[in-house]
C-alpha positions in Angstrom: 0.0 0.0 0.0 1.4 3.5 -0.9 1.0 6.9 0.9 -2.5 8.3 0.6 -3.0 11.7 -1.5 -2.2 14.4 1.1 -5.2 16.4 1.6 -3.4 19.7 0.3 -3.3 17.8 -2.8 -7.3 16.5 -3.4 -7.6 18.8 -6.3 -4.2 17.9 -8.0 -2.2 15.4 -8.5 1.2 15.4 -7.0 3.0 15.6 -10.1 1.2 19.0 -10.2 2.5 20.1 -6.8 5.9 19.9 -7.6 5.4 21.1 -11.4 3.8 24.6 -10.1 7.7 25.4 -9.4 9.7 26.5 -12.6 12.6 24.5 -11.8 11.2 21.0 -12.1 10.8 21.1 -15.4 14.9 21.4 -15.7 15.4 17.3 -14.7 13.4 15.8 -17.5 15.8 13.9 -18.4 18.5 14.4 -15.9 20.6 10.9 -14.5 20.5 11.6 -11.0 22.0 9.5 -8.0 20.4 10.2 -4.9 22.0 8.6 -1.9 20.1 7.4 0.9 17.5 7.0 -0.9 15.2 4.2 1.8 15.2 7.1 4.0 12.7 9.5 5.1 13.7 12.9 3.0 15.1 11.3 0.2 12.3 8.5 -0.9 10.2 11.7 -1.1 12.6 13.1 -3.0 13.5 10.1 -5.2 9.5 10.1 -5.9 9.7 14.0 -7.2 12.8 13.3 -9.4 10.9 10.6 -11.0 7.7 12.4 -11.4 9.8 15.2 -12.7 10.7 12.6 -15.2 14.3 12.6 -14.2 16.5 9.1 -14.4 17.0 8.0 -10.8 19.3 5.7 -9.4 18.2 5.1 -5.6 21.2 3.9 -3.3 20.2 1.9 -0.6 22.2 0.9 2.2 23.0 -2.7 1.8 21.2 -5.4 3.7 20.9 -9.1 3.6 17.2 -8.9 3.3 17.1 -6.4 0.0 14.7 -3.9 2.0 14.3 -1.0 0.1 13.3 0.9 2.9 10.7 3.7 2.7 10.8 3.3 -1.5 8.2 0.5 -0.7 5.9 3.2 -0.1 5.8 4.1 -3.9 3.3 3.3 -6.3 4.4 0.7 -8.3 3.8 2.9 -11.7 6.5 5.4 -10.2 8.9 2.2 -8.5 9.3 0.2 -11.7 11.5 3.7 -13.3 14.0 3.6 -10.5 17.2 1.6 -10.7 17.8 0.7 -7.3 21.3 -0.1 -6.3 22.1 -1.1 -2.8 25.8 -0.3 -1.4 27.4 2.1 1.2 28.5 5.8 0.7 32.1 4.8 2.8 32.9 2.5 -0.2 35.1 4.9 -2.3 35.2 2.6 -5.1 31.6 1.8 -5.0 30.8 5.9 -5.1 33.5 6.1 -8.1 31.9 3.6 -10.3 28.2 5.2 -9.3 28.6 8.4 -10.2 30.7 8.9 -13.0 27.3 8.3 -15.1 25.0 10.6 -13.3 24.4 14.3 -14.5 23.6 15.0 -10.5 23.9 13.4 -6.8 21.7 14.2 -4.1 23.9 13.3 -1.0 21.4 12.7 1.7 23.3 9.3 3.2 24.0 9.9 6.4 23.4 8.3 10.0 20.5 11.0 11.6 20.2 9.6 15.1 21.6 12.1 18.0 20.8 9.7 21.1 22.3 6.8 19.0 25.5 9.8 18.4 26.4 9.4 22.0 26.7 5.7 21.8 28.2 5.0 18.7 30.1 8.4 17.7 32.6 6.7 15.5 30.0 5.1 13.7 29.1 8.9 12.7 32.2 9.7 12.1 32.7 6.8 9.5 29.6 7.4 7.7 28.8 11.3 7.8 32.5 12.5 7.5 33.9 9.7 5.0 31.2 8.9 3.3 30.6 12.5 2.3 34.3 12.7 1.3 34.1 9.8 -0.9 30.9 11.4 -2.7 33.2 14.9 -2.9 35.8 13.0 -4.1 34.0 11.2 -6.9 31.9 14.2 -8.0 35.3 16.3 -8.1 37.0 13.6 -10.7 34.2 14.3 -12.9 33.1 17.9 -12.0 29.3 16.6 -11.0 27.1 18.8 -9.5 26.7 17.6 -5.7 23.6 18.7 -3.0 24.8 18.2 0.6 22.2 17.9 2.9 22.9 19.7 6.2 20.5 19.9 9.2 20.1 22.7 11.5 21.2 20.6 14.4 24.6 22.3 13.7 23.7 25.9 14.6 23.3 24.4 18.2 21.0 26.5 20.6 20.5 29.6 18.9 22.8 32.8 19.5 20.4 34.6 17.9 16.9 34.4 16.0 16.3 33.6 13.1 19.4 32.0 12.3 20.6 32.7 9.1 23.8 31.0 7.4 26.1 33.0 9.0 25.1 32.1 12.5 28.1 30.1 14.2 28.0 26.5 13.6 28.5 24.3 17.0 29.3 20.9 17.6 26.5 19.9 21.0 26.3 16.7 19.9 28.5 13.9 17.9 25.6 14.2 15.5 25.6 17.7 14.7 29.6 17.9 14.9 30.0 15.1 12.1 27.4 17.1 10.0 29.5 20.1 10.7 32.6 18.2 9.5 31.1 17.1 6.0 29.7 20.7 5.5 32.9 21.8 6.0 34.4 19.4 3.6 32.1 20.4 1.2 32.8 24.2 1.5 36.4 23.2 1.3 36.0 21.2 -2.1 33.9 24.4 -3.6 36.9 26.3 -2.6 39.9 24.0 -3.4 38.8 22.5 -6.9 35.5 24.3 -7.6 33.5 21.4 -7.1 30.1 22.5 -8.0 28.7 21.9 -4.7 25.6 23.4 -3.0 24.9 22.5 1.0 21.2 22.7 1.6 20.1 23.3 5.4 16.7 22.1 6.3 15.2 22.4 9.7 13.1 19.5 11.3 11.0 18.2 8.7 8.5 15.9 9.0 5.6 13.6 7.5 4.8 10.3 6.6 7.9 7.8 6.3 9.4 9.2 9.6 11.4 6.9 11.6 10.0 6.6 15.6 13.6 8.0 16.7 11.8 11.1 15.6 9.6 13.2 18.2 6.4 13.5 16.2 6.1 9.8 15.0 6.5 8.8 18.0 4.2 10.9 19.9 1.6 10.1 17.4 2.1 5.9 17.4 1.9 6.5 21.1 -1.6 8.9 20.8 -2.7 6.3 18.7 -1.8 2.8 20.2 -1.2 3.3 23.9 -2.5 4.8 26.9 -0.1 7.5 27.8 2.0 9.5 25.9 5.9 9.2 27.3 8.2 11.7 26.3 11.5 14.2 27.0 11.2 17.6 27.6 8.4 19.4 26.1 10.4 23.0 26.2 12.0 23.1 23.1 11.3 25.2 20.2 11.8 23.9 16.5 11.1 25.1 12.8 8.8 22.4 11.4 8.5 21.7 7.9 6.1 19.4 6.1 8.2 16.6 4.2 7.3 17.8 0.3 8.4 21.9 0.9 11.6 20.4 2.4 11.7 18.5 -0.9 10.7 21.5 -3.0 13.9 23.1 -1.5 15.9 20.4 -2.5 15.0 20.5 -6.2 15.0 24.3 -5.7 18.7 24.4 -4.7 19.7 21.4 -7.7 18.4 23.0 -10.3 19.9 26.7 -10.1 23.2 26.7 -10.6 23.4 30.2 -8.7 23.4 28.0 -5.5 26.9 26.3 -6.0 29.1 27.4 -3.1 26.0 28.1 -0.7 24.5 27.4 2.0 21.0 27.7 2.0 18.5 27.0 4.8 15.3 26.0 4.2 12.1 25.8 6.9 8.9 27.0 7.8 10.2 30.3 9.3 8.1 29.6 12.5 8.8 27.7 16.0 6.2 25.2 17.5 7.6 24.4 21.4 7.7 20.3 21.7 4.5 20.6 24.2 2.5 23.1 21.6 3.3 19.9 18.6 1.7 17.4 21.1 -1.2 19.4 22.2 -2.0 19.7 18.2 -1.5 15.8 17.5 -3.6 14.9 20.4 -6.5 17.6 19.2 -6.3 16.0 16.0 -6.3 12.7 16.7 -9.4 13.2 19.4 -7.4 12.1 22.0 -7.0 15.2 24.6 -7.8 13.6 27.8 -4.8 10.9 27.3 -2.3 11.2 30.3 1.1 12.8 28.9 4.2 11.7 30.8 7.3 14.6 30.4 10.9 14.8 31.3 10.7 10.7 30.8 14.5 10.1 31.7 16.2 8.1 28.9 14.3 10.5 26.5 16.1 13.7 28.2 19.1 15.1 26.3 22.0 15.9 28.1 21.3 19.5 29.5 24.0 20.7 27.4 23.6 19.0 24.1 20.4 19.7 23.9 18.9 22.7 21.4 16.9 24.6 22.9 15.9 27.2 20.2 15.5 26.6 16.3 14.1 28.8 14.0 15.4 29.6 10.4 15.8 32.4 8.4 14.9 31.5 5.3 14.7 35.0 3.4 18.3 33.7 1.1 16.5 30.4 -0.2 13.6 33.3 -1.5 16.0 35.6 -2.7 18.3 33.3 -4.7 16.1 30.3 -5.6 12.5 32.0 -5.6 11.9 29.2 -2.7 9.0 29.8 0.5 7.1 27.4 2.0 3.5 26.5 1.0 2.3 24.1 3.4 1.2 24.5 7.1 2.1 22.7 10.2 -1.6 21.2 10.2 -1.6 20.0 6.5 1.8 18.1 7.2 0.0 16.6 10.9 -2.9 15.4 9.2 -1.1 13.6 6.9 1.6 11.7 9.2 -1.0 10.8 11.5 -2.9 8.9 8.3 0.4 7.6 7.7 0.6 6.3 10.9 -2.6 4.7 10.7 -2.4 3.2 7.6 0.7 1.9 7.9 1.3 0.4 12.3 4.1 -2.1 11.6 6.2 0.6 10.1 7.4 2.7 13.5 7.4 -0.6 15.2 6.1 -0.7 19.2 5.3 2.7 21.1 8.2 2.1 23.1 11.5 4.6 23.1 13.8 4.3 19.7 16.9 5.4 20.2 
């Protein structure tokens, strides 16, 4: 079973959506490699470079069990027109031989986890770091355009608000420093060998496909299938973006070649506090009187990794790319929670994901 028509989109089709912006037209045609692709972001990316009739090879991390990941969420119609490879980004070789035929990459590989960061930070290291250097690498030998996705974990708590690309960057978690590393490597390779490299920002974006390690999948499995709602601390303030404007941005930022050498942030330009998100998913799930449990221990942050303040200024994507946000908080809720119910098995058991 796919993803249901979001309810923004009852009077068009999705391949509308994304065609209302001028610079979808530009991939018809295009061989584009999108790493990552089983992920959240990028299968709804992989499923806008196809409808933008683009030729898309999907990388999938390796697995005994050929999962595809979140591509199983795809129509078939759309599926079938994908070459799905599966691999890993920290195989230099591998990234060599895969994108020396591609026209574009979309480098959205990465390991997105912070709790699992303080566990396993070399694991971070090995996949956010080198694997983005061996994508660099690959796209410099044959002077490919490259999109490095960034996350705005690596402003840390805000100095100031909105936080525009020139806020400081700051390492508060192993996360967020590994992401900081590979940004920089990117920067470095724009600089060193021109590199025709863009680093896109996004802040928290969410919607169907989200992993429960994510706050509002998992408040909303819990809202729906158990009888109190456990979570962290309800305090902080993020910039939340339905999943297909974060993917608007991404096309947004591939297609113009104005963006090579940038960084470019994209979000909703507003802040929801954790506690305000909850209070909306249990108001539109009919479920207000449910018990809410907060400050659950394993789910705190350490006091100072946590970030307490993100909210983007997103006035450069505009300005450059002709990029704002179309979609409200609601509109992306509605849908994740139908996502949610359609689909039970796919964040697993209500219980804490690391």
């Amino acid at each position: 079973m796919h993803d249901p028509i979001p309810d923004f989109l009852e009077k068009q089709s999705l391949h509308a959506f994304y065609h209302a912006d001028h610079w979808t037209a530009s991939y018809a045609g295009k061989k584009v490699l999108v790493t990552g692709a089983g992920g959240f972001i990028p299968s709804h990316l992989v499923e806008a470079l196809v409808l933008a009739d683009a030729h898309v090879t999907a990388l999938v991390k390796y697995n005994g069990a050929s999962d595809i990941g979140n591509l199983r969420y795809l129509p078939d119609a759309l599926r079938q027109d994908i070459n799905i490879v599966f691999g890993d980004v920290t195989d230099a070789f591998m990234m060599h031989r895969l994108v020396k035929s591609q026209d574009m990459v979309f480098h959205l590989a990465a390991l997105i986890g912070i709790p699992y960061s303080y566990l396993a930070p070399q694991h971070y290291v090995n996949t956010n770091i080198q694997g983005t250097l061996n994508i660099l690498e690959a796209c410099r030998d044959k002077d490919i355009p490259v999109v490095q996705t960034s996350t705005s974990e690596t402003y840390g708590t805000a100095i100031y608000t909105p936080i525009d690309e020139k806020h400081p960057l700051q390492g508060q978690s192993p996360y967020s420093a590994s992401k900081i590393g590979a940004d920089m490597l990117a920067e470095s390779y724009f600089r060193s060998f021109e590199t025709p490299v863009s680093v896109i920002r996004p802040f928290n974006t969410f919607g169907p496909r989200q992993s429960a390690r994510a706050f509002i999948p998992t408040v909303i499995q819990q809202v729906l299938y158990s009888n109190a709602v456990r979570v962290g601390s309800l305090d902080p303030q993020r910039d939340l973006s339905p999943v297909w404007d974060t993917v608007r941005g991404f096309l947004a930022v591939g297609a113009n070649p104005v963006s090579r050498g940038e960084v470019i942030n994209i979000g909703n330009g507003k802040t929801q506090s954790m506690g305000d998100v909850l209070q909306h998913i249990l108001r539109l799930t009919n479920k207000e009187d449910l018990p809410i449990l907060a400050n659950e221990a394993v789910r705190v942050r350490p006091e100072k990794s946590e970030v307490q303040v993100l909210l983007g200024d997103t006035s450069k994507a505009k300005t450059l790319l002709g990029w704002e946000p179309k979609l409200t908080l609601e509109e992306g809720l509605r849908q994740a929670i139908a996502f949610s119910k359609a689909h039970p098995s796919h964040q697993g058991t209500a219980g804490y994901a690391v």
